[in-house]
C-alpha positions in Angstrom: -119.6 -197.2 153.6 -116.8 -199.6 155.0 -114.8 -199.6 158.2 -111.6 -201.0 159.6 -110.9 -203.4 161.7 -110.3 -200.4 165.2 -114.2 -199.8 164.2 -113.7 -196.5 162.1 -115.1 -195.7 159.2 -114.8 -194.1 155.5 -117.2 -193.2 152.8 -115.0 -194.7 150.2 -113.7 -197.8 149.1 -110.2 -197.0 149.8 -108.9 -195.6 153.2 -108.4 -192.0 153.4 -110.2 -190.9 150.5 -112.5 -188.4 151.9 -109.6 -186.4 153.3 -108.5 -186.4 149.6 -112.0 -185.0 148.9 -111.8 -182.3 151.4 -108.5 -181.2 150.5 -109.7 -181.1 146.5 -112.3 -179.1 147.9 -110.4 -176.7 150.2 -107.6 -175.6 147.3 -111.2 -175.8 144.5 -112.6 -172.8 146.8 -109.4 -171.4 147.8 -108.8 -170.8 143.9 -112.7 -169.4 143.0 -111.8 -166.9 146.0 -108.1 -165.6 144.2 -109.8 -165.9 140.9 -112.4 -163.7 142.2 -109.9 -161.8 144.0 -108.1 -161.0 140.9 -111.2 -160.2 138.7 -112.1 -157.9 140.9 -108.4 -156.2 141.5 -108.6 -156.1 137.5 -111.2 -153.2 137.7 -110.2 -150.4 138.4 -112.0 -146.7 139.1 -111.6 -143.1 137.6 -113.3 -140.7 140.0 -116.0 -137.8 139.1 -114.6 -134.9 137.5 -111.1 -136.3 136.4 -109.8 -138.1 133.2 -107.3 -141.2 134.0 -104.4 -142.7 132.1 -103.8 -146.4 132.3 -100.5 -147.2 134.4 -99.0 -150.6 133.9 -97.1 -150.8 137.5 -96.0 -154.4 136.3 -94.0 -153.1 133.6 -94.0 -149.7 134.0 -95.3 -148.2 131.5 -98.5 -146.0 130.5 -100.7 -146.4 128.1 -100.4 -143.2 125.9 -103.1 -143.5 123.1 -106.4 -143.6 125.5 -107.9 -141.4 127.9 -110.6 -142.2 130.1 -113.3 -140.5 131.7 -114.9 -140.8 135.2 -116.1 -144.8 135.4 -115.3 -148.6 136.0 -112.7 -150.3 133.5 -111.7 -153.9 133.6 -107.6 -153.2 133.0 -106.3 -155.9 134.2 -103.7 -156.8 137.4 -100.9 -154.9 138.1 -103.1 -151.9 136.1 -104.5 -148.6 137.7 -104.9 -144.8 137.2 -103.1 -141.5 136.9 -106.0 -139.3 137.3 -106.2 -135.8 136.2 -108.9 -133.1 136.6 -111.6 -132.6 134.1 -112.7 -129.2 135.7 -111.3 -125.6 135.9 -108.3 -125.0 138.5 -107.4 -122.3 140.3 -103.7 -120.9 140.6 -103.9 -118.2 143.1 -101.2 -116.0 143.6 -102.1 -113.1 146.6 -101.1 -112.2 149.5 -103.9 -112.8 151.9 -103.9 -116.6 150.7 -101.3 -119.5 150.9 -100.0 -118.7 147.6 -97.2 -116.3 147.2 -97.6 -112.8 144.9 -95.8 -112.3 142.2 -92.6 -109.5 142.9 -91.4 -108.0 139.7 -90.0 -105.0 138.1 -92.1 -102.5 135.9 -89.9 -100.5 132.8 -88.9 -97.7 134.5 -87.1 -100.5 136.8 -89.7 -99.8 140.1 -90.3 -102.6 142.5 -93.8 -104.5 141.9 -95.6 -107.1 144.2 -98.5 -108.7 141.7 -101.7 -110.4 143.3 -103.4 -112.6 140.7 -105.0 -115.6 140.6 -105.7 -117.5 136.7 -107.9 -120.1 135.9 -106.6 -123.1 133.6 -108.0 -126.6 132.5 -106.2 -129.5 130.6 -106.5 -130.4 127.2 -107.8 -134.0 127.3 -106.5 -135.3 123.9 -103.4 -134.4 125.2 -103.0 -136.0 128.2 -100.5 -138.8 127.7 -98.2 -135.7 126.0 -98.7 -134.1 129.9 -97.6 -137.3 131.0 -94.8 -138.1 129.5 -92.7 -134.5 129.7 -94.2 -134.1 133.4 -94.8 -136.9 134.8 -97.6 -136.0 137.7 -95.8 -132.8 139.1 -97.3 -130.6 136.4 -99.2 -127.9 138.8 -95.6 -126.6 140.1 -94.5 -126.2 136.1 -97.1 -124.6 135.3 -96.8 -122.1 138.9 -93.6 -121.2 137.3 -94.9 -120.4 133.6 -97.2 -118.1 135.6 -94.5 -116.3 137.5 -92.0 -115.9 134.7 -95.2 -114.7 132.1 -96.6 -112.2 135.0 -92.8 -110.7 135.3 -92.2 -110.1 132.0 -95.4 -108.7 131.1 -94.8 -106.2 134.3 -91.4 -105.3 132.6 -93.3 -103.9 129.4 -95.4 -101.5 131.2 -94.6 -98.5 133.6 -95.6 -98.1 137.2 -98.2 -95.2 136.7 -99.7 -97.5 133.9 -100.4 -99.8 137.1 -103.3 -97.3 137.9 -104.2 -95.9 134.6 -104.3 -98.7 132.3 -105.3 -101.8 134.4 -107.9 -103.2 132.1 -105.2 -103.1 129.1 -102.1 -105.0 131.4 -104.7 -107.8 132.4 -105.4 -108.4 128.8 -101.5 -108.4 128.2 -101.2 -110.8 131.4 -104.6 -112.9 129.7 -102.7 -113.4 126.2 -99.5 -114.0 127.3 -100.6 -117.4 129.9 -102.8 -118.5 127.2 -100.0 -118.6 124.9 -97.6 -120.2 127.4 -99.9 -123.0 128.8 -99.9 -124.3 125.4 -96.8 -125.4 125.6 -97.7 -127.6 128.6 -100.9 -128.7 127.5 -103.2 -126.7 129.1 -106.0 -123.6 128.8 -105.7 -120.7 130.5 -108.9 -119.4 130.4 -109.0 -116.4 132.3 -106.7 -114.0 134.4 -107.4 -111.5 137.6 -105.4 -109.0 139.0 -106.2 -108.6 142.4 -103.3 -106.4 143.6 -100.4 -104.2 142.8 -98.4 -102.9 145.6 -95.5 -100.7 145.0 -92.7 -98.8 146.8 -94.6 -96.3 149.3 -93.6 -93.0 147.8 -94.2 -93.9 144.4 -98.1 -94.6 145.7 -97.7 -91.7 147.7 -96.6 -89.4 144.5 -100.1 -91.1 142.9 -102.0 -89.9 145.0 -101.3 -86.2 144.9 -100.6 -86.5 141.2 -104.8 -88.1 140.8 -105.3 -85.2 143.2 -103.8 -82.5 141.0 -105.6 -84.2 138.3 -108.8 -83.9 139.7 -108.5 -80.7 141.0 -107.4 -79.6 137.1 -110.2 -81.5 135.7 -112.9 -79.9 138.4 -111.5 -76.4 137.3 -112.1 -77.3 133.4 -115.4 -77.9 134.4 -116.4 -74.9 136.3 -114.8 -73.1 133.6 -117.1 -75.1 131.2 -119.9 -73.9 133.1 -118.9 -70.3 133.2 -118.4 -70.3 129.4 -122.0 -72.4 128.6 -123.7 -69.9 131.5 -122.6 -66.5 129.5 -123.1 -68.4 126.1 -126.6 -68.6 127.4 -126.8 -64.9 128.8 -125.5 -63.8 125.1 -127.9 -65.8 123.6 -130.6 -64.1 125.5 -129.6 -60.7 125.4 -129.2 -61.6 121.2 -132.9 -62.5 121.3 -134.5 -59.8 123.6 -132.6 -57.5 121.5 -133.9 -59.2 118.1 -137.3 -58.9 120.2 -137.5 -55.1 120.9 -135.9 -54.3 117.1 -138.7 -56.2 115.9 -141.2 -54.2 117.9 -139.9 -50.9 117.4 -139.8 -52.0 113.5 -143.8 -52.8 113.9 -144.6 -49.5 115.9 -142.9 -47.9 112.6 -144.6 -49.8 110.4 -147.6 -49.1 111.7 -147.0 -44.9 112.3 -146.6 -45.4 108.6 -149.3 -47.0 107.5 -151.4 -44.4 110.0 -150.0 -41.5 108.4 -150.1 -42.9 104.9 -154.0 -43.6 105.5 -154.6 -39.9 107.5 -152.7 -37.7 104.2 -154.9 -40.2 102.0 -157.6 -39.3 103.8 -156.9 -35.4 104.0 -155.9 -35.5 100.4 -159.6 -37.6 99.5 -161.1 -34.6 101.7 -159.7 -32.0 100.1 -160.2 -33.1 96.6 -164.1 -34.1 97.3 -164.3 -30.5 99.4 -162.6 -28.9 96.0 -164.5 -30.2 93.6 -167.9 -29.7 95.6 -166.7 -26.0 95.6 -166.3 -26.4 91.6 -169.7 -28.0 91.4 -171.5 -25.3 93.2 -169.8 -22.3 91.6 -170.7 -23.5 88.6 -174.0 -24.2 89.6 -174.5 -20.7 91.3 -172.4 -18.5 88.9 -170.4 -17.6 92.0 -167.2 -15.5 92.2 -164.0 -16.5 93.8 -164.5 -14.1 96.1 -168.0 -15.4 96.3 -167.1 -18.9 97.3 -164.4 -17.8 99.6 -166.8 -15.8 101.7 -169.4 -18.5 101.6 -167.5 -21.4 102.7 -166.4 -18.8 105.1 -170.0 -18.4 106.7 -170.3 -22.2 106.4 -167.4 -22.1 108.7 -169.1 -20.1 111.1 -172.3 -22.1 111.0 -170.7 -25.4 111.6 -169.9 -23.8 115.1 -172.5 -24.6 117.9 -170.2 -21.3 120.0 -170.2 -18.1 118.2 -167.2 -17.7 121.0 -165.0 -19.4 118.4 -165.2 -16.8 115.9 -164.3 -13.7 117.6 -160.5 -12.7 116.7 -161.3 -14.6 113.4 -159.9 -13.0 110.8 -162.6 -12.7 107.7 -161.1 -13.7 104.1 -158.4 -10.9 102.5 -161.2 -10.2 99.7 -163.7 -9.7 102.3 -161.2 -7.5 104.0 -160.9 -5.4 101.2 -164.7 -4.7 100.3 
């Protein structure tokens, strides 16, 4: 350590040197703080859910052959992001939102006010493309691809269509974004409509034409229901007649086959009862005469009432003995 002569004192050899210390020391930290300062404005952020293009502000230019996704990058100064959105948006077109619907015109040249909403992303790879014919302003383009697709597909189909053949005019409405957004980078992945409000009378005129129609379609039906109901009655009366034919042909059948069996039996009798008379006039050397009048006392005999023979006629040879 020295001092001077007025009593102060210096830590060097030479006077003043330690304010030329301090000073070397001030500007040494002054420029580790910018240096860290600008190392750490180097590194810049893409938030969650969004892809990001690098953005020279310096020069002006953007960097149009990477895309990055959500995380920290060390770019550089003067660098930062144009961020996009990685997820699915929403472009809502109704009237009960902050969107505006659609007004149109169908074929037959009636008035149409569309609600529908459409759900698009962007195509990553294509991002800088986005960029460059777009800039950042790309959600009011593609606003007015929607409109101008929705009207045109409206102008293919007729109003009553609007009621009858929804399912079919959202697919039209589905195809025809999907194929426009390509044009501006982007999916359309999906389209709703929500509404369709036309001129007063026409809805009026639906309604008592879907009236009409279901009162013509409830009268087909009851007479459906009249024609299956007699079917059924004919169909009944066919079998209970196909019934009582085949039991009256059974009850003949079987009056046949009883009197077939009765003349077989009276024929068996009377051939058994002749040829027993055969056998006994041979036997007993009778007559004609003589067998007539005794089969005719066997007759008698086989009656337990001699009341049954009176007014009995005897046999003609008999009568003439």
């Amino acid at each position: 350590m020295c001092c001077e002569g007025d009593g102060e004192c210096c830590c060097c050899y030479h006077p003043c040197a330690c304010w030329k210390v301090i000073i070397y020391l001030v500007i040494g930290v002054a420029a580790l703080i910018t240096m860290i300062v600008l190392i750490v404005c180097s590194f810049q952020w893409v938030e969650v859910g969004f892809y990001g293009l690098d953005a020279n502000y310096i020069v002006q230019i953007v960097d149009d052959k990477n895309t990055y996704d959500e995380g920290r990058y060390f770019l550089g100064l003067g660098h930062g992001f144009i961020q996009y959105p990685k997820t699915v948006q929403t472009l809502d077109f109704s009237q009960n939102t902050s969107g505006t619907a659609i007004t149109a015109r169908t074929k037959d040249g009636l008035a149409l006010t569309l609600g529908i909403t459409l759900q698009y992303e962007l195509i990553r790879n294509s991002l800088p493309a986005l960029y460059r014919m777009l800039d950042h302003d790309y959600v009011e383009v593609l606003k007015n691809v929607a409109r101008d697709q929705a009207r045109d597909v409206a102008s293919h189909w007729r109003a009553v269509e609007f009621f009858h053949n929804r399912s079919s005019i959202e697919y039209d409405l589905r195809v025809s974004m999907a194929e426009a957004f390509l044009d501006f980078y982007a999916r359309c992945t999906d389209v709703q409509m929500k509404s369709i409000d036309l001129p007063d009378a026409f809805e009026t005129s639906i309604e008592q034409t879907e009236v009409a129609r279901q009162d013509i379609e409830k009268a087909v039906f009851e007479l459906s229901s009249a024609q299956v109901l007699a079917q059924t009655r004919i169909m009944y009366a066919q079998v209970d007649q196909t019934v009582q034919i085949t039991a009256a042909n059974a009850s003949a059948q079987a009056k046949i086959v009883q009197a077939k069996a009765s003349a077989q039996g009276l024929n068996l009798t009377t051939t058994a009862t002749a040829d027993a008379a055969a056998t006994l006039a041979a036997l007993s050397g009778f007559t004609p005469s003589d067998l007539v009048r005794y089969m005719y006392i066997q007759a008698l005999a086989a009656h337990s009432s001699s009341a049954l023979t009176i007014g009995l006629d005897p046999p003609v040879d008999l009568a003439n003995i």
